[in-house]
N, C-alpha and C positions, 0 to 999 in steps of 0.2 A: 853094439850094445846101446850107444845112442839112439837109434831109430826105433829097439825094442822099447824102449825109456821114454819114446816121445809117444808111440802107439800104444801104450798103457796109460799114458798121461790124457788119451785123448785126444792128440795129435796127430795127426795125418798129413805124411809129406807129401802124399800124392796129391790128394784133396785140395792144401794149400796151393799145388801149384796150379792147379786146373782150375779154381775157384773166380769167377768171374761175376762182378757185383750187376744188381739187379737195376738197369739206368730208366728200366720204363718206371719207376715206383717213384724217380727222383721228380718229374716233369709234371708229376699230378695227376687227377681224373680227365682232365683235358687230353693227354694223350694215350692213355688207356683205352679211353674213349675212341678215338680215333682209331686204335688196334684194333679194336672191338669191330669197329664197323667196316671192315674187310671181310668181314662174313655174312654183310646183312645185303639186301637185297638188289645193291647199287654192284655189288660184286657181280655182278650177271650182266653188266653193261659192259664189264674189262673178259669176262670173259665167252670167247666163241667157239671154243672145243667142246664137241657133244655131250664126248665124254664125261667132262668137269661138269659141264650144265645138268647131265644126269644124276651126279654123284649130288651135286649140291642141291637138286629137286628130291634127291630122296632122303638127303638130311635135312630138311627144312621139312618135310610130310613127318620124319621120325619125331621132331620134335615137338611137332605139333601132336601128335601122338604122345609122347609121353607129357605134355601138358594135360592132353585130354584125361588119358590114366592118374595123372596127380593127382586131378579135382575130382574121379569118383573113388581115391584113397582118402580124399578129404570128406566127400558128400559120405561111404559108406563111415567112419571115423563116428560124425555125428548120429548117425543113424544108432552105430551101437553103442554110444553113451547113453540116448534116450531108453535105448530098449534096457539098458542095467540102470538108470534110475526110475524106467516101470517094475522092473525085477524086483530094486530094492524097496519100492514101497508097496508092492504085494505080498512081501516077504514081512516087511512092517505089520500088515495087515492082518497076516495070516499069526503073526505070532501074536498081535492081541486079542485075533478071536480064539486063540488055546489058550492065552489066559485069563478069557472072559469064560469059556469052558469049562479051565477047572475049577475059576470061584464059584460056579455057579453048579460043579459036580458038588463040591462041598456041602452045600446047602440040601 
């Protein structure tokens, strides 16, 4: 009954026990950093399996690929802002020459 009691409460004895704190976050940007750069381009000096060398030439092409696709989600982004702020002031436009129309039907 206790465990149902502690797993309604939000508690998880499983979790608790398995739960293991996070020590790179303790050490700062300094060593995140250093994580980090296990994947940058000096990694190809430690490694000489073909294999690995291929995998990592074809994630380093993806990425640069999906940078390339970011910037024309960005370039196209601007493109259709301008075209709905031409939109919106033809749309401007158009409704004062209906209402220059109908003051001028009046007469």
């Amino acid at each position: 009954m206790s465990s149902n009691r502690s797993s309604m409460n939000g508690h998880d004895n499983d979790r608790a026990q398995t739960w293991r704190p996070d020590i790179s976050n303790r050490h700062g940007p300094e060593a995140n950093a250093k994580s980090r750069d296990l994947t940058d381009d000096s990694m190809l000096n430690h490694v000489h399996d073909p294999e690995s060398m291929e995998l990592y030439s074809r994630v380093r092409e993806q990425q640069k690929e999906i940078l390339y696709l970011r910037e024309q989600i960005a370039v196209s982004c601007v493109q259709e802002l301008q075209l709905l702020n031409e939109k919106y002031a033809l749309e401007k436009t158009l409704a004062e020459l209906r209402l220059v129309g109908s003051f001028l039907g009046n007469y």
